[in-house]
Every structure is written in C-alpha cells, then in structure tokens.
C-alpha positions as CSV (number, residue, x, y, z in Angstrom):
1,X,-100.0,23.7,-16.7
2,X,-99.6,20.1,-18.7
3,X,-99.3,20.7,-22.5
4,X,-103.3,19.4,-23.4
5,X,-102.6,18.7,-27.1
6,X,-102.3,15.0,-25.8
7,X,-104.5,12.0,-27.5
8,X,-104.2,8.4,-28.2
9,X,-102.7,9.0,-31.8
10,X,-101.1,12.2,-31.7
11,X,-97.5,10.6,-31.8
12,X,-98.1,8.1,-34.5
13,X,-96.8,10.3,-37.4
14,X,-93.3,11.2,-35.5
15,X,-90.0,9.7,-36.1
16,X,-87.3,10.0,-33.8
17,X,-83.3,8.3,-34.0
18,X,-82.2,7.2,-30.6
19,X,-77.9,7.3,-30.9
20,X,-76.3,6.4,-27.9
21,X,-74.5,4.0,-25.2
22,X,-77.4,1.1,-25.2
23,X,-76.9,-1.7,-22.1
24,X,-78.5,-4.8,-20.9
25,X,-80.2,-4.3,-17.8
26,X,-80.4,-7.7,-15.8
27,X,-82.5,-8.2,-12.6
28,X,-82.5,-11.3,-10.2
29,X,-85.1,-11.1,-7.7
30,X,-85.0,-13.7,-4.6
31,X,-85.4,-13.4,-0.7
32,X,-83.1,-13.0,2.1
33,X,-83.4,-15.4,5.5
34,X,-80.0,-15.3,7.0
35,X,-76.9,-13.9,7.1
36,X,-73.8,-16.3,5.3
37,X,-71.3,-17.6,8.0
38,X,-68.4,-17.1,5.3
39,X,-68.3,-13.2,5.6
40,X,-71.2,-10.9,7.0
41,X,-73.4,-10.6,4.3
42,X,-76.9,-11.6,2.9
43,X,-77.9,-15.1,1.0
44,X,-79.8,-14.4,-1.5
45,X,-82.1,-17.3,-2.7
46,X,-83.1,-16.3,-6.2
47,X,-86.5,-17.1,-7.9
48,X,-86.7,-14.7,-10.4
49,X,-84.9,-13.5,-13.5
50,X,-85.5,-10.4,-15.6
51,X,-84.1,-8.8,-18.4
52,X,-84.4,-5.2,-19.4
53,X,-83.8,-2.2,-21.9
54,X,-81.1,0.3,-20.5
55,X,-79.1,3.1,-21.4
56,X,-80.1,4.7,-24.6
57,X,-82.0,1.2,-25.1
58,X,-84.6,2.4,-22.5
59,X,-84.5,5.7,-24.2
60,X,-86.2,3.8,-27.3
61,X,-88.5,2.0,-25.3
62,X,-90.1,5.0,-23.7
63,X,-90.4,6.7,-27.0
64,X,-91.9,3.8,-29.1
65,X,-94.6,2.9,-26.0
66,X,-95.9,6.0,-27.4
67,X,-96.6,4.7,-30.6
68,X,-93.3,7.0,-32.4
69,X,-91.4,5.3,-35.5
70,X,-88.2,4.7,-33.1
71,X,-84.8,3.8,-34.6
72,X,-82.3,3.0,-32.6
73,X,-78.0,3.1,-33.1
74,X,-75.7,1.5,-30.7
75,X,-72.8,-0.8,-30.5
76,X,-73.3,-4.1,-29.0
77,X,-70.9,-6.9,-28.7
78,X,-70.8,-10.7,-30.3
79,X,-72.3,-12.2,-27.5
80,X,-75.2,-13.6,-25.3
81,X,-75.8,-10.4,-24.2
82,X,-75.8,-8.7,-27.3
83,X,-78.0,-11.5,-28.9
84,X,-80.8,-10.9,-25.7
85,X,-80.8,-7.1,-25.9
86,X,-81.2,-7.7,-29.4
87,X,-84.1,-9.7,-29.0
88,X,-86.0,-7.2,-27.0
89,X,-85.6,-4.6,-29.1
90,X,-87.0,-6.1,-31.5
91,X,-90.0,-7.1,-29.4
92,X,-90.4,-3.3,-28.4
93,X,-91.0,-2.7,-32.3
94,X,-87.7,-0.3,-32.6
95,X,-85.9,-0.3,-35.7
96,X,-82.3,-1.3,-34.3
97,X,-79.2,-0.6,-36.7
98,X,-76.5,-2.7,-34.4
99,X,-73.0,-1.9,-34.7
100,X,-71.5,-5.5,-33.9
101,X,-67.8,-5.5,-32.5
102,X,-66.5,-9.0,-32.3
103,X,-64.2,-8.2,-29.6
104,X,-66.6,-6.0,-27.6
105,X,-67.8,-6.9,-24.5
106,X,-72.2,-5.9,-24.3
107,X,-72.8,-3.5,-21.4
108,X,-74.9,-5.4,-19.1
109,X,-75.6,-4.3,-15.2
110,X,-76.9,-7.2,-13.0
111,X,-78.9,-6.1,-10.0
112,X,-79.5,-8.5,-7.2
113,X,-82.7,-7.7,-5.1
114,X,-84.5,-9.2,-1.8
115,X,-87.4,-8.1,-1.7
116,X,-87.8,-4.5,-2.8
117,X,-84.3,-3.6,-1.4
118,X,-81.3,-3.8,-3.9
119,X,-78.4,-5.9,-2.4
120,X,-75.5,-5.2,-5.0
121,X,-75.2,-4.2,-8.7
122,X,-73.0,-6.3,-10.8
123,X,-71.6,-4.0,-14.0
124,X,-69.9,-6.0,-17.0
125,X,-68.8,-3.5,-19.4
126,X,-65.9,-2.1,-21.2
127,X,-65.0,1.4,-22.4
128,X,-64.4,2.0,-26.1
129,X,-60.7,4.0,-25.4
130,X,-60.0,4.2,-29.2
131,X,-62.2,6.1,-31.4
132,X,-64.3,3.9,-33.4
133,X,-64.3,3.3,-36.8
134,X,-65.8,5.5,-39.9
135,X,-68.5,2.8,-39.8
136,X,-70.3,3.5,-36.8
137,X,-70.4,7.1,-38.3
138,X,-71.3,5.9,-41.6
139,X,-74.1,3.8,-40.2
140,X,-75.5,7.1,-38.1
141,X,-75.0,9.5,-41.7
142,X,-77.0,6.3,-43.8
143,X,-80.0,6.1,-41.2
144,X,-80.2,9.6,-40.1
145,X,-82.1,11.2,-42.5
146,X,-85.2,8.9,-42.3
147,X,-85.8,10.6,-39.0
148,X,-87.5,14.3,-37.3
149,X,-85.6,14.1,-34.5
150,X,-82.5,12.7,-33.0
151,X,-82.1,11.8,-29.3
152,X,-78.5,11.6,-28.1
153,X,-78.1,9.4,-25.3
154,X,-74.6,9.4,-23.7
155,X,-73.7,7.0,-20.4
156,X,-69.5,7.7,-21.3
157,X,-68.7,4.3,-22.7
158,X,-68.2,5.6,-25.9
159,X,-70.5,5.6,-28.7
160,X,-70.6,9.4,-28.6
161,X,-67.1,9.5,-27.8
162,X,-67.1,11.9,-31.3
163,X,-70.9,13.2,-30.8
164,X,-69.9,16.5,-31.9
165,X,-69.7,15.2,-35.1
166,X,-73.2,13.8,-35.5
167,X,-74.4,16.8,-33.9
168,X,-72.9,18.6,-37.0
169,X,-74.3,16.6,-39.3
170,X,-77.5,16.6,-38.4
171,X,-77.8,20.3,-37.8
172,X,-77.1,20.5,-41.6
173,X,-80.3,17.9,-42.1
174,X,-82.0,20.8,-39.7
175,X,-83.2,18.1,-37.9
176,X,-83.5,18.8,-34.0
177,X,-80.7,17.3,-31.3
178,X,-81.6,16.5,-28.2
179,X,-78.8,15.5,-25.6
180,X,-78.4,13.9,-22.4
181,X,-75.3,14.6,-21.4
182,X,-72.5,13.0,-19.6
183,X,-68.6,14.0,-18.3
184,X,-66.7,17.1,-17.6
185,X,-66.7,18.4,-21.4
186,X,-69.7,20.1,-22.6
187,X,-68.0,21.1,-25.1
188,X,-68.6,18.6,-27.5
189,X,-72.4,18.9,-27.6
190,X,-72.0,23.0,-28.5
191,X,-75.0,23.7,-31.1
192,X,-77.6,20.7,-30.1
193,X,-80.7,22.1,-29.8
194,X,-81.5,20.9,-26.5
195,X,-79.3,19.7,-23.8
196,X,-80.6,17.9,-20.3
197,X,-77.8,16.8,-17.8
198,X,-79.2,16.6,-13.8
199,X,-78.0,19.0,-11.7
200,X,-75.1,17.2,-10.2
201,X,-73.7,17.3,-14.2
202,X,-74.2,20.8,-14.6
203,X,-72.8,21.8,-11.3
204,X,-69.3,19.7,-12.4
205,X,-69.9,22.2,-15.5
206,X,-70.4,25.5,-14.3
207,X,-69.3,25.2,-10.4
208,X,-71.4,25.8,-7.1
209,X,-74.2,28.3,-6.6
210,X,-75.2,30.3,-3.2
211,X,-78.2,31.7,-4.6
212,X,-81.0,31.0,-7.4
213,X,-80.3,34.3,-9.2
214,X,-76.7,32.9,-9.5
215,X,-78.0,29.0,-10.7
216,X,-80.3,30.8,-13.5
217,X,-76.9,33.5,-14.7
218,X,-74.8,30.0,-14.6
219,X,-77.4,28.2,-16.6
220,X,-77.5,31.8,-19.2
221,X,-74.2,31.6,-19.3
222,X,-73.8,28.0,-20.3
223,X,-76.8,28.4,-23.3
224,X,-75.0,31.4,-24.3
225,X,-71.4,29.6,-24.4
226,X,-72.8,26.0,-26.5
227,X,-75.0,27.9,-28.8
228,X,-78.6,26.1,-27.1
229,X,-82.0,26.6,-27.8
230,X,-83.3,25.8,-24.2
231,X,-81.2,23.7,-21.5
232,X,-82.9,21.5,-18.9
233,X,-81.8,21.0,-15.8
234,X,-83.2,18.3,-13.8
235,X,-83.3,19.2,-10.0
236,X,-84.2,16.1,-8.6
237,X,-86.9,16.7,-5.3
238,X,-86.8,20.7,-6.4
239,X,-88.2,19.6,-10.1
240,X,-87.3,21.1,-12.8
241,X,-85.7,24.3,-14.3
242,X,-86.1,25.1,-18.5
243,X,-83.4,27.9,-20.0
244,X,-84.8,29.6,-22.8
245,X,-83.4,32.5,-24.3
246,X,-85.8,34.7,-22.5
247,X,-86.7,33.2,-19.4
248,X,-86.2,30.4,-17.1
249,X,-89.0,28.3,-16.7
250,X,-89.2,26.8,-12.8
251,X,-91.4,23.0,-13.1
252,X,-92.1,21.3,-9.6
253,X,-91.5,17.7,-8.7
254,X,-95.0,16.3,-9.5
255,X,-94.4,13.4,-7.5
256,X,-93.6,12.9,-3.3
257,X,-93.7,8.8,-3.9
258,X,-89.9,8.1,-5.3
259,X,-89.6,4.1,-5.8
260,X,-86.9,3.8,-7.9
261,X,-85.3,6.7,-10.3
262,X,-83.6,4.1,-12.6
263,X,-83.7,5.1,-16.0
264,X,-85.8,8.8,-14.7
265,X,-83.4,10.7,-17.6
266,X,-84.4,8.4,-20.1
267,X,-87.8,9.1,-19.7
268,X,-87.0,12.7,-19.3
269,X,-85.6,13.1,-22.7
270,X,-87.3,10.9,-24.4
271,X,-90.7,12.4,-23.4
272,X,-88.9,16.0,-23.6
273,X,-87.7,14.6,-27.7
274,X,-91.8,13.6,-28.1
275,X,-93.1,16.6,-27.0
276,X,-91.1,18.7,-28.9
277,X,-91.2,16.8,-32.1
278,X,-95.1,17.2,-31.8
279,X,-94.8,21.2,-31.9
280,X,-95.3,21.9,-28.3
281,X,-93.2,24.7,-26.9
282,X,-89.5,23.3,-24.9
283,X,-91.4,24.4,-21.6
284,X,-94.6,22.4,-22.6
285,X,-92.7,19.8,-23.1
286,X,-90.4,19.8,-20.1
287,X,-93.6,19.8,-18.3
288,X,-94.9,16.4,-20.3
289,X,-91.3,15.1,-19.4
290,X,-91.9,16.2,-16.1
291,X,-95.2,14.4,-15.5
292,X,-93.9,11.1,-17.4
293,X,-90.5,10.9,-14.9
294,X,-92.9,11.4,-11.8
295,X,-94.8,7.7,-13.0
296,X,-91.8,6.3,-13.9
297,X,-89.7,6.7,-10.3
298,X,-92.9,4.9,-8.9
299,X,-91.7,1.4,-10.9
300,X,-89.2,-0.7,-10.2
301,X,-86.4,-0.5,-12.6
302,X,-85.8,0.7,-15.7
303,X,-89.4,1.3,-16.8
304,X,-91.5,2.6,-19.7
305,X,-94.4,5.1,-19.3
306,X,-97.4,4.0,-21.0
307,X,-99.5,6.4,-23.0
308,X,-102.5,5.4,-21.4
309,X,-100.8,6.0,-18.0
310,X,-99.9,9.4,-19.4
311,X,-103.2,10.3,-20.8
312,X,-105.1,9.2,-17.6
313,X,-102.7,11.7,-15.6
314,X,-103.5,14.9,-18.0
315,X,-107.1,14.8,-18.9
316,X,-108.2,17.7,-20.5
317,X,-109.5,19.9,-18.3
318,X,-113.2,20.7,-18.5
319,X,-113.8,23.8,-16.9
320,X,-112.3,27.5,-19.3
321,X,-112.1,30.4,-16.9
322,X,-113.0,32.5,-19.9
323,X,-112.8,32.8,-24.0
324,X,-109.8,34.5,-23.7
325,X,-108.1,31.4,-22.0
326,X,-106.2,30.6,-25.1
327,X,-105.6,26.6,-24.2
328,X,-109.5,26.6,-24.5
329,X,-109.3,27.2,-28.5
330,X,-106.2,25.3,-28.6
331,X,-108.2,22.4,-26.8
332,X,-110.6,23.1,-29.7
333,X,-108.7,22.9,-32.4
334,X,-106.8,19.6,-31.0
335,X,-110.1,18.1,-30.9
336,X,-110.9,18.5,-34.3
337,X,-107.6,17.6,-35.8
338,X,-108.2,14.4,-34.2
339,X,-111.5,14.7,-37.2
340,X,-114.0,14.7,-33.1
341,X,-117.3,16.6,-34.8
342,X,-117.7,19.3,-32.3
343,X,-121.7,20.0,-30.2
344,X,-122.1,23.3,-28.3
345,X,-125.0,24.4,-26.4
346,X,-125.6,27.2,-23.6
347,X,-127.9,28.2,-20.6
348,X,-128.2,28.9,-17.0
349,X,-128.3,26.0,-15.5
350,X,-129.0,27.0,-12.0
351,X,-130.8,24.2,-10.9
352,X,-129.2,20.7,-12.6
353,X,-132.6,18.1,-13.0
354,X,-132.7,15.2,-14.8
355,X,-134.1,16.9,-17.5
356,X,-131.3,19.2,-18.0
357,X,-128.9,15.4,-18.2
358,X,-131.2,14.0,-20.8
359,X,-131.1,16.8,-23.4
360,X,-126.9,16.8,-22.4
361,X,-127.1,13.4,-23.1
362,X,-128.9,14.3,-26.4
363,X,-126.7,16.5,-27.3
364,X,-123.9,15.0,-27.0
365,X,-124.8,12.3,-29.1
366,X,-125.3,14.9,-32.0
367,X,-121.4,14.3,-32.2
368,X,-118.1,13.8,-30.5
369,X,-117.2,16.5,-28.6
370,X,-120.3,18.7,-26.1
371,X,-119.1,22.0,-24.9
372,X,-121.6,24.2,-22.8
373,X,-121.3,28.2,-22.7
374,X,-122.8,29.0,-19.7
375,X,-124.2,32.5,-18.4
376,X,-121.9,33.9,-15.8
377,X,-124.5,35.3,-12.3
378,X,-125.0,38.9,-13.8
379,X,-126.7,37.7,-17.0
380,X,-128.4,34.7,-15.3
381,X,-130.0,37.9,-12.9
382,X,-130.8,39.9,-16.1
383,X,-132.3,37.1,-17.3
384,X,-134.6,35.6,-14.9
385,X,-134.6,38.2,-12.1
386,X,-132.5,39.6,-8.9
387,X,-133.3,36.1,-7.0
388,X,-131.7,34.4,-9.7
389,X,-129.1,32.6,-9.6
390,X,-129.3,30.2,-6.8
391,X,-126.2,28.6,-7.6
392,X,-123.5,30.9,-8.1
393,X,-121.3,30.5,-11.5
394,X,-118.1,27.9,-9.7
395,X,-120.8,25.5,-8.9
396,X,-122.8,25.5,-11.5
397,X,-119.7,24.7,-13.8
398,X,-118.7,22.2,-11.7
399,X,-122.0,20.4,-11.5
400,X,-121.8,20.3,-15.3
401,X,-118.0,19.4,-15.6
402,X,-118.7,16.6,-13.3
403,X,-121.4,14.9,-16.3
404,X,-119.6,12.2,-18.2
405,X,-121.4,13.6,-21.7
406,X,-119.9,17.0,-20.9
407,X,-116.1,17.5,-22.3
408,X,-116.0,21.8,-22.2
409,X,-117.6,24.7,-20.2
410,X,-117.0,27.9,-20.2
411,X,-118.7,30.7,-18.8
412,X,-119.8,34.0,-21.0
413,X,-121.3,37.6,-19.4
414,X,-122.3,39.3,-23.0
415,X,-126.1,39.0,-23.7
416,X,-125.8,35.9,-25.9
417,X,-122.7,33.1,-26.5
418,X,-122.4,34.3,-29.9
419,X,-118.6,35.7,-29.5
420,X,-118.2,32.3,-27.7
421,X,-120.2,30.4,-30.8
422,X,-117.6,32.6,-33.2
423,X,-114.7,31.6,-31.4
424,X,-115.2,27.8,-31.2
425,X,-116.8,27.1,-34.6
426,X,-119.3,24.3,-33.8
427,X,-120.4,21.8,-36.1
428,X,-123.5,20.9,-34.4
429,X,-125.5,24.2,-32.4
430,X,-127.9,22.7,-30.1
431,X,-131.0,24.1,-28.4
432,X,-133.7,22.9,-26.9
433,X,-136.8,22.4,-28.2
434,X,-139.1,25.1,-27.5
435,X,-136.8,27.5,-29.9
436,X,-137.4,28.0,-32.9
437,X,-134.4,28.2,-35.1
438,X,-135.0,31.5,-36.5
439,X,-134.4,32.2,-32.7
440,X,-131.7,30.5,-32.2
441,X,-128.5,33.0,-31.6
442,X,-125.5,31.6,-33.8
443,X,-127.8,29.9,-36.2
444,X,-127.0,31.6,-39.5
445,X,-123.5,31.7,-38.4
446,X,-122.8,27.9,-37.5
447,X,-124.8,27.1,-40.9
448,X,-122.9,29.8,-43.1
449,X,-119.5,27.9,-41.7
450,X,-121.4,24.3,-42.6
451,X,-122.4,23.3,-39.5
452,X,-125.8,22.1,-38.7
453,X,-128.2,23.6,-36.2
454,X,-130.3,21.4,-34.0
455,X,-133.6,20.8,-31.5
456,X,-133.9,18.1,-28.7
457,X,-137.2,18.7,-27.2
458,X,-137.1,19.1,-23.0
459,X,-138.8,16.0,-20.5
460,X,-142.3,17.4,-19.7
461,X,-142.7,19.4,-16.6
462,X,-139.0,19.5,-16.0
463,X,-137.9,22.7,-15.3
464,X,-135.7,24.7,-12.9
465,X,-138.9,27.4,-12.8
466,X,-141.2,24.7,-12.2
467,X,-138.3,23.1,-9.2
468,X,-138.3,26.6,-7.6
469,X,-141.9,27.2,-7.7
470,X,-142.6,24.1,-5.9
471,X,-140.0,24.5,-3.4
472,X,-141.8,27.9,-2.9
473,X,-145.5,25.8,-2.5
474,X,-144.2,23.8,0.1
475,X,-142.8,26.1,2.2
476,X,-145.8,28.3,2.2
C-alpha cells in the first residue's frame, strides 16, 4: 500500500541538506531532415535551448517541489556554467552554500535531441583527483546542523571523495544519512542510515545472484557488513526491493510507460529522504519513492515530481475493510493533525435516493471531514427483516465512496457503531432528524470528549421503505 499520511502541507516543517556532485544539465532540442554528406550522421537544426538541475542539483529540486527547507552543498566552478546553475537554484528556492574553485571546470552534460529521440550527449566535466580542501568540509560541519536530514548524493567526481567523514559527523548530530551511492567501494558509506545504489551497483558490490533467496542473503549480508538501517535496491522493470533488519520488503514497478529514467535516483532518494524525515516507516517510504520515480520516467529529462502530481496519484482511500484496519485510525488521526473537524454518521443505506445525498451533503457541511459507519448485511437483516438488504455490503460502500461529500466508510456488524464512534472520536455525530438525541447511540460519548451532536431533518417522503414499497405496488 502507499503511505496515506500525505497532504498539501505535511512537508512544510522538514529540513533536509542535499551534499553532493551537483551538474548542469543542458538540452538543445531541434529536428532532423537529412543525413550530412561530410560523415553519416544526422543534422540537427536546433530551435530550442534548455537548462536544467542535475546530479545532486536535481536531488534539491525534487525535495523543495515539496515544499521541504532544502539546503544544498556542492562545488561549482568560476564560470558561465557555474553562474547559470547558480541562477536556478536559486529560482528553485534552495538554500545553496557553493564551494567556488577558480580553476574548476562546472559539470555540465549537453544533450542534443530530434524530436523525442536523443542524438548524442556532450559531458564537460573534470574529476576532483586530489582531496579537497578542509573548506569544503568546514562549509558541510558550519551548515549541517541547521538540518533533520542529510541526503548524500554521489555521481564519482568528487565532492564525496571523503563522504565517510561527513557521514561521521553527522551520525554524532544523530541526524539521519541517506546515500546514493556510486563506485566499487562501499566501504566508505559504512554506518549511513540508509543506502540506495540500483541494482547494477550492488551487483559490482556483492557479485552475481542465481536465485532470489541468494539476492536477499547478498543484500543481509551487505546491511550486516556497513552497519545500515535498511538498504534499497532499485531493480529497474522488477521494482523495488527494501532490506530491513527483519525482512525484505519486495515493491513493484508502478509504472509500464518508461519515457525517460534521467534523474529516476534522484527522485528515488529524495522522495525516500522526505518520506522518512516525515516519520513514515523505510518501507512506507520506499513505496512513496516508488510511486514518485514511476511519474518522473514519464518526463523528459531530468524532472521534478510535483506534489500535486503525487497527491493526485495516492488519494486516500475511502473504503476501510473493518475497524481493525489500522491505516483507517491512522487516516484519522492524519486528518485531524491537519486541524480537518471530523463528521460521522451511520445507516443501512440499501437503497441510495436523493434524500440520502442531501442529508450527506448536510452532513458534511457540519465540518471537514464525513465518515459513514455502515451496517454490514447480517445487521441490515436484523434490522429491517430477512428481505433486507437488497444491496449487499461491497456495493453499498461503493455507491457511498463514489459521493464527492463522502471522504471514509467503513462497515460495522455489532448492534450499533459505538465501538466504531469510540475508535474514531468524532467532533460532530450526525443523525437524522427523526432521532431524538437521547436516542442517539454515541451521544454522551462524543459530547463527554467535546464534540457536538447533531440533527438534519430527512426530504419528505424519501425513503428506501417508501422506494420498496412502491416498487412492490407496481408490480402487483
């Protein structure tokens, strides 16, 4: 399942540091006619220019898209490059500590496209061979504390070249270390919290695999060796597999339409980083990361996933299988940390009218938030007779999950909701109108916990009863 616990301001409290490699991405878009008579290859009339984050960069972006305080350390050179990565950062709303080297050449990577196919990429870059300076480390110690989370993002040009270092350092901040990983020496990122290299990485690690009992030993093994939390493999078209100390946790691909997987790690970790540094569990989030990489291979290029994107992929579901389904109280209690004012009503509703909608509506505008209990078949038969119901339970939920005022059902067999009403705490109890609220079950409950208990009066002559009774007429 997708982690639920997702809303348009849940991220706006969380800090995360983005360290890493951080690149230029350059696009030049244009369309191919004919083939050049100097060598057998395309021409290329270009139209278009576009410059993008990459690298660790991208990393950033994807975070702050979500609204996260997103600081960002990297090394960029003296140069037009530099200055235009700079710029965008800055646009993106990251806080960007730049470690300027005068001689140092900014990582750019120019891809020429016709069309949607990519004719050649162009890399400009340099590897940092010596170690760098105390002050890129003294920069990283000065900044780090301001931040929840760190996010280490390493492409092997060099600005991790000593990440075990900053991995040390923060680990005595306690402050949670994410890594995606790069090279032959994993070595070096021994006692991060998380780690996330693709599977191609982690076979150059730990060597082939004939079977999935030996991949999930391999990946135990590896955990057990750096001193992890939880390692994350990405699989590619298989998904995804989570290593925690107790289990490995198998995710499928989520999406079949691959456009481009530019940039797909960045969006892994950095959604993996969010979800963690909101308190979901590493497979919850793994899952979110998961669902984010499957939008983002659809886009050309690198590419942020928007959080309305995201949210419009992982609704909450509307329909609880029971009370016992735990992610229906955690639903709950997301809701009213957001401050939503909760509504809960119940019934049968075998037959849905329009006079059932207009007390919904009703209700729902009592607060934020309408949840309907509804009686499973055996107490709907208890209650109005063997005949009854003529909609069985699944279809009457999803009739009332399918209403646009209705956010929660759930279905209950006791003789009244009031475990259910327990449970969820309402702050509005809603019944309709021909109860008295001396009858109402829950009352003195939901008013002992604060809440208020109200009416809304049912349309004349709108009734299932009266529905089935006339169907009867007729047919005599």
């Amino acid at each position: 399942m997708i982690p639920k616990l997702i809303s348009p301001d849940i991220f706006k409290d969380q800090s995360i540091l983005v360290i890493g490699d951080i690149m230029l991405d350059e696009y030049w878009h244009g369309n191919t006619k004919r083939i050049s008579s100097e060598a057998p290859v395309p021409i290329v009339n270009i139209n278009e220019q576009d410059y993008r984050l990459g690298g660790a960069a991208n990393v950033a972006l994807n975070l702050a898209t979500l609204g996260i305080n997103v600081g960002l350390i990297g090394i960029i050179g003296d140069d037009e490059h530099g200055k235009i990565l700079a710029q965008l950062i800055a646009n993106a709303g990251i806080n960007f500590y730049p470690f300027v080297l005068d001689s140092y050449q900014t990582i750019n990577k120019l891809r020429i496209l016709s069309g949607n196919q990519q004719i050649i990429r162009i890399d400009r870059e340099q590897s940092l061979d010596i170690p760098l300076t105390e002050g890129f480390y003294k920069l990283v110690e000065q900044e780090l504390g301001q931040y929840q989370t760190i996010v280490l993002s390493d492409y092997g040009k060099g600005a991790l070249s000593h990440v075990s270092k900053i991995i040390e350092y923060a680990g005595s901040l306690n402050i949670k270390t994410l890594v995606d990983p790069k090279g032959d020496n994993f070595e070096k990122y021994a006692k991060a919290n998380v780690i996330t290299p693709n599977e191609h990485e982690f076979r150059a690690i730990v060597g082939n695999w004939s079977s999935s009992e030996q991949f999930e030993d391999k990946g135990r093994s590896l955990m057990k060796q750096l001193e992890l939390d939880a390692l994350l493999v990405t699989r590619g078209s298989i998904g995804m597999s989570m290593f925690l100390n107790d289990q490995v946790v198998n995710i499928p691909v989520e999406s079949s339409q691959v456009f481009d997987v530019t940039g797909a790690g960045d969006t892994v970790i950095a959604f993996l980083a969010a979800g963690i540094a909101i308190g979901e569990s590493y497979a919850d989030s793994a899952r979110l990361a998961n669902l984010a990489a499957s939008l983002s291979v659809q886009k050309r290029g690198s590419s942020s996933v928007p959080l309305a994107e995201l949210l419009k992929k992982i609704e909450p579901n509307k329909i609880y299988s029971s009370l016992e389904n735990m992610s229906l109280t955690k639903q709950v209690a997301s809701y009213r940390s957001q401050g939503k004012k909760i509504v809960m009503t119940n019934g049968c509703f075998d037959i849905l009218h329009a006079g059932h909608i207009k007390y919904l509506e009703s209700a729902k505008k009592c607060g934020d938030v309408l949840i309907i209990a509804v009686n499973d078949d055996a107490s709907v038969s208890a209650l109005k007779g063997v005949c009854r119901p003529l909609n069985i339970l699944e279809d009457r939920l999803t009739l009332l999950a399918s209403l646009e005022c209705v956010d929660m059902v759930v279905p209950f067999s006791e003789d009244t909701p009031i475990n259910i009403i327990k449970s969820i705490r309402p702050d509005v109890l809603v019944k309709g109108g021909d109860y008295k609220e001396d009858n109402i079950v829950g009352a003195d409950f939901v008013k002992s916990e604060g809440g208020e208990v109200k009416t809304i009066a049912f349309i004349k002559g709108k009734s299932t009863t009266n529905l089935i009774n006339k169907i009867i007429n007729d047919l005599a």
